[in-house]
C-alpha positions in Angstrom: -15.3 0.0 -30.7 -12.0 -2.0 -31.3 -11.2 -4.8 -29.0 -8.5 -2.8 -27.9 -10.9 -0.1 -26.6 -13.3 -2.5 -25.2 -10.6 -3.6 -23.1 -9.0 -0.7 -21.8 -12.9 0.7 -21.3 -13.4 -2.5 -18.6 -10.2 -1.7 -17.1 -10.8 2.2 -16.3 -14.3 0.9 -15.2 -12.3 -1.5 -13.0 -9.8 0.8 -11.7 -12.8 3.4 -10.7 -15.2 0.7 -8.7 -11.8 -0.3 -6.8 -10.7 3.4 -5.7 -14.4 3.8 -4.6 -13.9 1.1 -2.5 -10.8 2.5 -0.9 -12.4 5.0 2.1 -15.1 2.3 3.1 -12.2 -0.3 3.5 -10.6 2.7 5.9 -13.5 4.3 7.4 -14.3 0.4 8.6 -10.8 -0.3 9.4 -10.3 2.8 11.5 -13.7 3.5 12.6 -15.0 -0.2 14.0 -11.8 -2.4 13.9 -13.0 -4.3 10.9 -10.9 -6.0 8.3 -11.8 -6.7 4.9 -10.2 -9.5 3.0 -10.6 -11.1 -0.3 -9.3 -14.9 0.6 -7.9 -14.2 4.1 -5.6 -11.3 2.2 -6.7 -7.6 3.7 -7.4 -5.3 1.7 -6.5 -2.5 4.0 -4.4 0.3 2.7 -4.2 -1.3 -0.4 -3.9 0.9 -3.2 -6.0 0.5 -6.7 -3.9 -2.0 -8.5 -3.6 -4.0 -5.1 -6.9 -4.6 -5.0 -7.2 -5.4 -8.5 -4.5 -8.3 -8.1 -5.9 -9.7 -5.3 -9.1 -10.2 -7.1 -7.2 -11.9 -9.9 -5.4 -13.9 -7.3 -8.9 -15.7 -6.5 -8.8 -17.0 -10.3 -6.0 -19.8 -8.6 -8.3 -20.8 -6.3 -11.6 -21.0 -7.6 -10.9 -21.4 -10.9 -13.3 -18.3 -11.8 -12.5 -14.3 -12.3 -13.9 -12.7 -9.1 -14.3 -8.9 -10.4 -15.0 -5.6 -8.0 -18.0 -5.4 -10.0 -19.4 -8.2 -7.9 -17.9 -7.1 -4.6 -18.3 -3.7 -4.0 -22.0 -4.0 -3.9 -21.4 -6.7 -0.8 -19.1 -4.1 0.5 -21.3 -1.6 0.2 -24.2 -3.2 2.5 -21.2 -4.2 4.7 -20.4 -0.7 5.5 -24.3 0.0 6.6 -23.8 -2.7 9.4 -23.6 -1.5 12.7 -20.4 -4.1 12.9 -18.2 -5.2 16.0 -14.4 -5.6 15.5 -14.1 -8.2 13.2 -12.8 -9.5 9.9 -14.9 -9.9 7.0 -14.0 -11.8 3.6 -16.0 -10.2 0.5 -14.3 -12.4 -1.5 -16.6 -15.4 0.0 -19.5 -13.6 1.0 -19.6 -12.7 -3.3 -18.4 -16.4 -4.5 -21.3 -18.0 -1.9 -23.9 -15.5 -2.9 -23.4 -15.8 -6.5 -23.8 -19.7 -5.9 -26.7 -19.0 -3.8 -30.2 -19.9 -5.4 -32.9 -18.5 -3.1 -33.1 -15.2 -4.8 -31.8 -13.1 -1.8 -31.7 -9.5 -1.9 -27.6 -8.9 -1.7 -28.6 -6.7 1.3 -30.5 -9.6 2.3 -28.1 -12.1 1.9 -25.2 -9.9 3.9 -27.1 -8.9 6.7 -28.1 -12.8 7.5 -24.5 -13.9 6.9 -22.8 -11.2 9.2 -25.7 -11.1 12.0 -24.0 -12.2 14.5 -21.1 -9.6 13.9 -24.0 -6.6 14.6 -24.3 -4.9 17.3 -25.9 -2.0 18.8 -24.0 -1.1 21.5 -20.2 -2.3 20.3 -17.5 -2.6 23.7 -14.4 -0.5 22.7 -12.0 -3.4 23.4 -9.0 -2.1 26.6 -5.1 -1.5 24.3 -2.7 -4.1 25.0 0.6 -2.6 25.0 3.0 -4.4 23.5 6.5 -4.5 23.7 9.7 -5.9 21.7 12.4 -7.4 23.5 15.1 -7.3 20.4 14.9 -5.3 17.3 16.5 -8.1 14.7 14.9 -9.9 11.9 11.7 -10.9 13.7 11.5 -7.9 15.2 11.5 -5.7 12.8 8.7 -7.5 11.1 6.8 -7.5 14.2 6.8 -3.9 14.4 5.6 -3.6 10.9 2.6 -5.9 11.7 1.5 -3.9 14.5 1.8 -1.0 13.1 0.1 -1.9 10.3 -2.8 -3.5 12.6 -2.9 -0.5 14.7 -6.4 0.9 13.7 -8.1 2.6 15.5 -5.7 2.2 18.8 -7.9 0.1 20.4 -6.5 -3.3 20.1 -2.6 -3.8 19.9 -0.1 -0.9 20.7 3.5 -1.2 20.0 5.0 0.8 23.0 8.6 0.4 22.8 10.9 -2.1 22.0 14.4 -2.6 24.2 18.0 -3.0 22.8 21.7 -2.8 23.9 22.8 0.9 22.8 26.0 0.9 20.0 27.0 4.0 20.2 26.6 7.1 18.3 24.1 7.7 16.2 22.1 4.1 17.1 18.7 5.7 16.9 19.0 6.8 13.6 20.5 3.3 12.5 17.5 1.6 13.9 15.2 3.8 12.5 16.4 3.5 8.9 16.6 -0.9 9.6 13.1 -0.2 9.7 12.3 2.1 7.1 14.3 -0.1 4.7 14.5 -3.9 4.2 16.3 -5.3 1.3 14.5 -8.2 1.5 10.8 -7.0 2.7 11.2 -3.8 1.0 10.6 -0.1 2.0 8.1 0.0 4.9 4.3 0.9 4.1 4.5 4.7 5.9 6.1 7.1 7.5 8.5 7.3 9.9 10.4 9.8 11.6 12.7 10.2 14.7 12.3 12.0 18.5 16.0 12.5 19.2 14.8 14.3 22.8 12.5 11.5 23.7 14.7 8.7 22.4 11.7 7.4 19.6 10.7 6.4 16.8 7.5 7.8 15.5 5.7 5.4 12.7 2.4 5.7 11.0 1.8 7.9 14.3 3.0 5.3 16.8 5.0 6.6 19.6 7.6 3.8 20.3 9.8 4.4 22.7 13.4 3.1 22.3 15.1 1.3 25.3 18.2 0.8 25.9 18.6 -1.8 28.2 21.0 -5.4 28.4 18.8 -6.6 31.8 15.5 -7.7 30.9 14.5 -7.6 35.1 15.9 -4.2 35.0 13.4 -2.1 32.9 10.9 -0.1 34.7 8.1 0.5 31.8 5.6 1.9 34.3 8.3 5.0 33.9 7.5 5.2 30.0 3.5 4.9 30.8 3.5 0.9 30.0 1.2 -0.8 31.8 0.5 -4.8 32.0 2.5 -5.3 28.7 3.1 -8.4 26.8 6.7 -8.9 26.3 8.1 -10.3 22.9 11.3 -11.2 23.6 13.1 -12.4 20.2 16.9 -12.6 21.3 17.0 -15.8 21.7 18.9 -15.7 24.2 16.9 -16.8 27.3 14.6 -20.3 26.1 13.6 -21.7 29.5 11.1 -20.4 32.1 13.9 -19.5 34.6 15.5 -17.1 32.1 12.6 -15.7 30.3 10.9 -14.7 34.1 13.1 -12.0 34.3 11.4 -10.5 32.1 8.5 -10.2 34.3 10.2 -9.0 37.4 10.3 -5.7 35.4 7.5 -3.1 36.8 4.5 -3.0 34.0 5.1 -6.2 32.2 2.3 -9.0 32.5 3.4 -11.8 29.9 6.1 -13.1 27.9 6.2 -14.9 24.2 9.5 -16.2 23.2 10.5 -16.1 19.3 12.1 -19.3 19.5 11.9 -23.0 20.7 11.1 -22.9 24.0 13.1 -25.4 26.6 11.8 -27.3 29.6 8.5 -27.2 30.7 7.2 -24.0 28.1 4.4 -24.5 25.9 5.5 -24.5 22.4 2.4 -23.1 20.2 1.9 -23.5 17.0 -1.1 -21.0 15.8 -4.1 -23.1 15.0 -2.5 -26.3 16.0 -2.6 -26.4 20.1 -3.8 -22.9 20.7 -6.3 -23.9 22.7 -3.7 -25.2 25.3 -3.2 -21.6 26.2 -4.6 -20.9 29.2 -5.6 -17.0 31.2 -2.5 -18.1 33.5 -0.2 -18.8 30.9 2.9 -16.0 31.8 5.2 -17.5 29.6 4.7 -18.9 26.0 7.1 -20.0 23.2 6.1 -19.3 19.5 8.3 -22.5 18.7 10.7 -22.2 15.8 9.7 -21.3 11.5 10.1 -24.4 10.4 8.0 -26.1 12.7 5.0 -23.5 12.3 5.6 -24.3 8.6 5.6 -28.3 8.6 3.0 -29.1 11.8 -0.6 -27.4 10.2 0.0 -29.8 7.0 1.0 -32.8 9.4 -1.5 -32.3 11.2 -4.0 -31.8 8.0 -2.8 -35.1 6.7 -2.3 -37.0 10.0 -6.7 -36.1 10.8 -7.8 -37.7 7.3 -5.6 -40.5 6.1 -3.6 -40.6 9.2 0.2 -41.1 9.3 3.1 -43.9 9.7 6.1 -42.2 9.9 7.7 -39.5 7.6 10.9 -38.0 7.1 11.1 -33.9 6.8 14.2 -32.3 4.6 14.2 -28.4 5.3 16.3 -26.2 2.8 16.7 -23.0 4.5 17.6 -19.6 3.6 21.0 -18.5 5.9 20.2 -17.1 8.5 22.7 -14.6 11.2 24.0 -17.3 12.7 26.1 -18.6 10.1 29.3 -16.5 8.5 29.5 -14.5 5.8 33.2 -15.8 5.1 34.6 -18.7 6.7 35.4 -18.6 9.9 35.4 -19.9 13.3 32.0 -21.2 14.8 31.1 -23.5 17.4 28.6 -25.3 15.1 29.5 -28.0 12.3 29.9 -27.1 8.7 27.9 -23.3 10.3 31.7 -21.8 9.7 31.7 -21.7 6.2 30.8 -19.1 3.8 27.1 -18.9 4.2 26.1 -17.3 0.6 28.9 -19.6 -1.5 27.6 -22.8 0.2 25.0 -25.2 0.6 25.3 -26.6 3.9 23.9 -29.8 5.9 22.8 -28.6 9.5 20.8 -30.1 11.8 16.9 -29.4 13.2 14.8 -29.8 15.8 11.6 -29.1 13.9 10.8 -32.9 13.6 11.1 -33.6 17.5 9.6 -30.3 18.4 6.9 -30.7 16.1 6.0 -34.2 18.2 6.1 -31.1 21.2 3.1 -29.6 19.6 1.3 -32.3 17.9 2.0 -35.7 20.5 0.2 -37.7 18.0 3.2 -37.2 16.0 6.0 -38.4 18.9 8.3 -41.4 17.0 6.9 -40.5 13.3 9.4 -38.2 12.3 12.7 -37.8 11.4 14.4 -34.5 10.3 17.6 -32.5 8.8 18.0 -29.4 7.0 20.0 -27.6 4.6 21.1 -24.2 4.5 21.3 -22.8 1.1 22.4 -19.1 -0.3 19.2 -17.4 0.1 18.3 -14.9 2.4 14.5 -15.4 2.6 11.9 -18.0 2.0 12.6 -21.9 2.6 11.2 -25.1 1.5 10.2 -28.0 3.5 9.8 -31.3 2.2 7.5 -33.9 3.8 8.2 -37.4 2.5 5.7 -39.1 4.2 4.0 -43.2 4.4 0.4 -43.0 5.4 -1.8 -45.1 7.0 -4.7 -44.9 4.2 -4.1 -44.8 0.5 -4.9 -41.9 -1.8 -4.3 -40.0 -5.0 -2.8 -37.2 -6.3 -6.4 -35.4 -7.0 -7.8 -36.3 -3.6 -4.5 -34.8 -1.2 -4.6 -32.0 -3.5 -8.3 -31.3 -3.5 -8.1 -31.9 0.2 -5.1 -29.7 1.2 -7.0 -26.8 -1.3 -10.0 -27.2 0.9 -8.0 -26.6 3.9 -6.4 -24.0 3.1 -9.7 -22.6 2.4 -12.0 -23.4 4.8 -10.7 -25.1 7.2 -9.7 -23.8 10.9 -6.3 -23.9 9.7 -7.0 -21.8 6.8 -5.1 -18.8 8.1 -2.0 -21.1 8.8 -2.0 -23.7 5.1 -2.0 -21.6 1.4 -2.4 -23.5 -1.5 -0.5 -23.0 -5.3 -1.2 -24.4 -8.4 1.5 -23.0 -10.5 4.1 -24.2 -12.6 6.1 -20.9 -12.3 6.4 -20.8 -8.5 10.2 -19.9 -6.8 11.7 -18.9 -3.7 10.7 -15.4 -4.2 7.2 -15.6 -5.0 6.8 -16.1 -1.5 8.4 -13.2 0.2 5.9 -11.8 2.5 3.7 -14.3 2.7 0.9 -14.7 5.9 0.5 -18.0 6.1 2.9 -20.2 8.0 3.1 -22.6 5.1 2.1 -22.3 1.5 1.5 -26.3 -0.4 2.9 -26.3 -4.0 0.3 -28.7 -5.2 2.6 -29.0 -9.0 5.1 -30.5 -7.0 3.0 -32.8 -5.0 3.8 -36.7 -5.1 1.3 -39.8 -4.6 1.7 -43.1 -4.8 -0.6 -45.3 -2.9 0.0 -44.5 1.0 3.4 -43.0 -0.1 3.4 -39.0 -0.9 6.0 -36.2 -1.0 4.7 -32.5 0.1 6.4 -29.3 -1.3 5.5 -26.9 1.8 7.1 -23.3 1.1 7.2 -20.5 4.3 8.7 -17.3 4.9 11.1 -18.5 7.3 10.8 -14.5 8.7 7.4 -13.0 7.8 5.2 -16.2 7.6 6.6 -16.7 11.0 6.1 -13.3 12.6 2.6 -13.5 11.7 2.1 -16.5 13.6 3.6 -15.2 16.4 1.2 -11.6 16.3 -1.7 -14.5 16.4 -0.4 -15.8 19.6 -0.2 -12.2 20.7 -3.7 -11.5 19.4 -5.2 -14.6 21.2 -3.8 -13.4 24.4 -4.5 -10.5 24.3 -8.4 -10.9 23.7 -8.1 -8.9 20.1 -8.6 -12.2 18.3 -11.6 -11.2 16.1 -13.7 -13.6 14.6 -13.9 -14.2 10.9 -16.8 -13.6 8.3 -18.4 -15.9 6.5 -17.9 -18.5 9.5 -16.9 -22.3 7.9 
């Protein structure tokens, strides 16, 4: 056999363990509400080559080839287990059995990791429906994730989602803004359009389409909406007064704001101060992208060598409310053409990061720059701590983090001297360390921190939504 063949043989092999793995990954999904992951990324409707990349992916972080050869027999005893909804990572449960040295059965050594996850008599979980105040950027991608994390209907339901009608033919226009992204790409389904009912049908969800410019208007209880959690991501109301009139509309129960909240909101940042939210908790603000993106790594940093002060530089894809040509706008420097021009802005993410983290209140400064790119931004976090370190140790440290720490879902970690902009489009977490670019000198370091300034944030905003909605599911192998 030539090394050629011997190659291409492994492949095939490769290829045929991971489309075998394919209907347990669904029948799980669908079935019991269980997610598997390799590395907190799901593996659910993933197709072969998918799955193959996302095992090679764990050769960045563990510095070893994790192969489907070692996890489908861990996902094989995971499909025997009489499982409650939950999400289980293969890719750990293989890396810490392989390191294991007591000589446990891999049936064994699966059933005692995930015991707690069993159970006999499994409580179907009561829907949430869900509805999006808004159908932009962030909402779009919002309806994606819940659609996507629909299962087996028993968690999150998207119900409907409320805009101002344009005219002719606006149902059609939103549907294809959903089908098509040019910067997210096609979406992962089908979808098709009920001209009679006035809704979109995706991947089987009925959504109902709105048209409303009164958010205390809307009677939902008419569409068969019940207790829903409203996302509104307009923008356009940020303080409690404005955002309760959302909840003078029959059938809604809560509200999360996509945006900074004003006054007395809580501003949550995923992971950070999530446990501030409380049962009675009718209004919430998801705070803004950039400070989802730059508070988990403060805070990471500011729990081990603690911090002085620090100065954060954002450079920020455009976003709609600049101009595509220059023009009039009520902002500085926001007028002029937004994809010829790099332009100095202002933030709020170092003050409304002190908002989530008060340990943080006088540390920070903070500006931004808008640059001609529509996705993806970069934070930079030029900081002086209180403790000295190295380049190995914050590196090492943030890696850990980002693995196995409670904010593991929030902090990625990169090694690679290749990284851009783009590499990052469509990534979970709310911010991804470039550890190449990563500075130390004594108590003085510079952070690269990239984030999808739209998808990164979206999915912290579906775990505030999760969390409040009691679909939360707890995560296997526990740290």
């Amino acid at each position: 056999m030539t090394i050629q063949e011997e190659h291409f043989g492994r492949w095939k092999n490769r290829e045929e363990l991971a489309e075998s793995m394919i209907p347990i990954i669904g029948h799980l999904y669908r079935a019991r509400n269980v997610t598997i992951t390799i590395y907190s990324r799901s593996l659910v409707n993933k197709s072969v080559i998918q799955i193959l990349k996302t095992h090679r992916f764990v050769r960045q972080i563990e510095n070893a080839e994790l192969s489907v050869v070692d996890t489908l027999p861990i996902l094989t005893e995971v499909s025997k287990l009489e499982l409650g909804p939950c999400q289980v990572d293969i890719g750990k449960l293989t890396v810490a059995y392989m390191a294991d040295n007591r000589n446990q059965s891999v049936a064994d050594y699966v059933r005692q990791e995930l015991n707690e996850a069993i159970t006999e008599t499994p409580v179907k979980p009561t829907a949430t429906d869900v509805v999006l105040y808004g159908f932009g950027r962030i909402g779009r991608i919002l309806a994606r994730l819940l659609i996507e994390k629909t299962g087996s209907g028993d968690g999150l339901r998207l119900r409907a989602i409320v805009v101002r009608e344009t005219g002719k033919g606006d149902l059609q226009k939103r549907a294809s803004l959903l089908r098509r992204d040019s910067v997210h790409g096609p979406f992962n389904g089908t979808i098709a359009v009920d001209e009679s009912r006035n809704a979109i049908i995706a991947n089987g969800n009925f959504i109902h389409v709105i048209y409303s410019n009164d958010p205390a208007s809307v009677d939902y209880t008419a569409y068969g909406i019940r207790d829903a959690v409203i996302i509104d991501n307009t923008g356009k109301w940020r303080d409690r007064e404005g955002l309760s009139q959302h909840l003078n509309s029959k059938g809604a129960r809560r509200v999360i704001l996509t945006a900074p909240g004003k006054g007395d909101l809580k501003n949550i940042v995923h992971g950070v101060n999530s446990d501030l939210i409380e049962e009675s908790d009718a209004i919430l603000s998801a705070a803004s992208c950039t400070t989802n993106a730059i508070v988990p790594p403060l805070k990471a940093l500011f729990d081990k060598f603690g911090l002085e002060f620090g100065h954060v530089e954002t450079v920020h894809s455009y976003t709609n409310d600049q101009n595509l040509l220059d023009n009039f706008h009520k902002g500085p420097r926001r007028g002029r053409a937004a994809p010829l021009n790099m332009v100095i802005t202002e933030t709020g993410a170092a003050t409304a990061a002190a908002k989530v983290l008060p340990a943080l209140s006088g540390k920070l400064t903070g500006n931004a720059i808008r640059v001609p790119t529509p996705n993806v931004s970069l934070a930079i976090l030029n900081l002086t701590l209180q403790k000295e370190t190295t380049l190995e140790e914050l590196n090492s440290y943030l890696r850990w983090v980002s693995l196995h720490s409670p904010l593991q879902r929030q902090i990625g970690f990169i090694s690679s001297p290749d990284a851009v902009s783009t590499d990052f489009v469509g990534t979970r977490n709310a911010a991804v360390i470039d550890a190449e670019a990563t500075i130390v000198n004594g108590r003085h370091c510079v952070l690269y921190v990239w984030y999808d300034n739209e998808f990164g944030y979206s999915c912290q905003v579906l775990r505030i939504l999760q969390q409040v909605s009691h679909v939360e599911y707890p995560i296997y192998p526990q740290n």
